[in-house]
C-alpha positions in Angstrom: 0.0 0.0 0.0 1.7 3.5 -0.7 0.9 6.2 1.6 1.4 10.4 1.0 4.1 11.5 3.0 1.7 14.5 3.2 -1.7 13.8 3.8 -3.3 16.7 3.4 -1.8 17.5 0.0 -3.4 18.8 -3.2 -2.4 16.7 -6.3 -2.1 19.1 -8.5 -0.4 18.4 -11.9 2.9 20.6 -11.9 2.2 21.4 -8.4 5.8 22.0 -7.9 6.4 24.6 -11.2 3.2 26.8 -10.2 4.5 26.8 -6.8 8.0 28.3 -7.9 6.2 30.6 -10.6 4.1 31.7 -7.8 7.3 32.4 -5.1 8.9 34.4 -8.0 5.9 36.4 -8.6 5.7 37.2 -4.9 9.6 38.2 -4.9 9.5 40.2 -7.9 6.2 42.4 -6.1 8.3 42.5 -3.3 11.2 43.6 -4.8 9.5 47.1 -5.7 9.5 47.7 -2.1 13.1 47.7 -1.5 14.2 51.2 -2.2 12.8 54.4 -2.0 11.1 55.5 -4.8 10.6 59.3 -3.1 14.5 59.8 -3.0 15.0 61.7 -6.3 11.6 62.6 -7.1 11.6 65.8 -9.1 8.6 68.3 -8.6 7.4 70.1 -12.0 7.6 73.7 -11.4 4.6 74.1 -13.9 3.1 72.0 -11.7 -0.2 74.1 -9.5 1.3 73.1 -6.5 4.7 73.3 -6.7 4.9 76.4 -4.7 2.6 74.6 -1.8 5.1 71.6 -2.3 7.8 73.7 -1.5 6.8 75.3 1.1 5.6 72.4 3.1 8.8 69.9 2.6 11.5 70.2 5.2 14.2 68.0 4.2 15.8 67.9 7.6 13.4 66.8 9.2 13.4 64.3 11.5 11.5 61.0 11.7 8.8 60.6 14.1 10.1 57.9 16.7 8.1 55.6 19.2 8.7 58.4 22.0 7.4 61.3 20.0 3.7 59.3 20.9 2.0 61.4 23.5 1.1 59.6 26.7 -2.3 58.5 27.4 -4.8 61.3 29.0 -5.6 61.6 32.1 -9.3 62.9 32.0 -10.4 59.7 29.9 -12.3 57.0 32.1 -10.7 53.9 32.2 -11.1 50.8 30.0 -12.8 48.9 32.1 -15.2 51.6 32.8 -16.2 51.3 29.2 -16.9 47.3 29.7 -19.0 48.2 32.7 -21.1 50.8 30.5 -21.9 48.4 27.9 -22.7 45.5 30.5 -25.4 48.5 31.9 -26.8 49.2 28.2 -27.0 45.3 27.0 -28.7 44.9 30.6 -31.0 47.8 29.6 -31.5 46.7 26.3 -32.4 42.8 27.6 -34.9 44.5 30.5 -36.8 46.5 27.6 -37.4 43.5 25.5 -38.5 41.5 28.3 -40.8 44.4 29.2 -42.7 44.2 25.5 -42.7 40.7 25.2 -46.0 39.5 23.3 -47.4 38.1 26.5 -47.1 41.2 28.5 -49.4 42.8 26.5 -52.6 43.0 28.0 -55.9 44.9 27.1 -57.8 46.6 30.0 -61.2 49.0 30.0 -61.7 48.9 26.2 -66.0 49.4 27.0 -65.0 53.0 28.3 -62.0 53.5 25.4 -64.5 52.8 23.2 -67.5 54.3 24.3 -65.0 58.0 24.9 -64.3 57.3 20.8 -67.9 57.3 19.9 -68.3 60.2 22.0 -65.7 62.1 20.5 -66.8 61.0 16.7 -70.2 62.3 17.5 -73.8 60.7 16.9 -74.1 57.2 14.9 -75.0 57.7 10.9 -79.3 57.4 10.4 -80.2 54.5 8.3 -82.5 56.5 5.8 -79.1 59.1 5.2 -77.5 56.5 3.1 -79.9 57.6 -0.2 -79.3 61.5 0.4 -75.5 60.8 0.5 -75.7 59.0 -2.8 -77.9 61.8 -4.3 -75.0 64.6 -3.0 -72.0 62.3 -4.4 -74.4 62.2 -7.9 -74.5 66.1 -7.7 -70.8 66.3 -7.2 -69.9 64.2 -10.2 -72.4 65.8 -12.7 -70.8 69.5 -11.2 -67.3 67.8 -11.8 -68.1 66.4 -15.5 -66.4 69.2 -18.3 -68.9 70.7 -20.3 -68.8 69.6 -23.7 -66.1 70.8 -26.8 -67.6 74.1 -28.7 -66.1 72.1 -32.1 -68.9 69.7 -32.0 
């Protein structure tokens, strides 16, 4: 019985040749990175913001180092204090969904809710007003019909 020396391999037919086209391609992007590309670069003087260019390039300059990082504030609460803030609002958050849960919901006194609605919509429509309605809405469209063209 033969065995892989690798068992979790990928047979891949010239495995081995797109593996070394594939390390050459990374060493050839990574080559572009070796020097510095800003050394000699040449501003146009044409160019609109050659002037600001100018002015705002200091060539001896130094580098920013590690201990050029200001120290932490003092008047910023510490990090565990933001922990302790989120616990409160996920605790909040968790108290107001178990407060409107469906079966929470209960309705109470509807017969006086409803009865203060009829009240405030005023009295119930009379059964014979139905044919004086239709005859209004009638009127309305014959008012809202065009007249007819003066070509005819």
């Amino acid at each position: 019985m033969r065995t892989r020396s690798r068992p979790f391999v990928n047979d891949i037919p010239g495995g081995l040749a797109l593996r070394l086209v594939a390390t050459g391609n990374l060493c050839l992007i990574l080559g572009g990175c070796v020097g510095n590309p800003f050394a000699d670069a040449k501003i146009d003087p044409r160019s609109p913001v050659a002037s600001e260019v100018a002015r705002s390039v200091r060539p001896g300059a130094a580098y920013p180092t590690f201990a050029s990082i200001p120290p932490v504030p003092k008047d910023v609460r510490p990090h565990r204090q933001y922990g302790i803030q989120a616990a409160r609002v996920d605790a909040a958050a968790a108290e107001l969904v178990r407060d409107t849960a469906d079966e929470t919901w209960t309705l109470r006194n509807t017969d006086a809710f409803a009865a203060e609605t009829r009240a405030a919509a005023g009295p119930d429509a009379v059964p014979g007003q139905a044919a004086d309605t239709e005859a209004f809405a009638k009127e309305l469209r014959r008012r809202a019909t065009p007249p007819p063209s003066p070509r005819r």
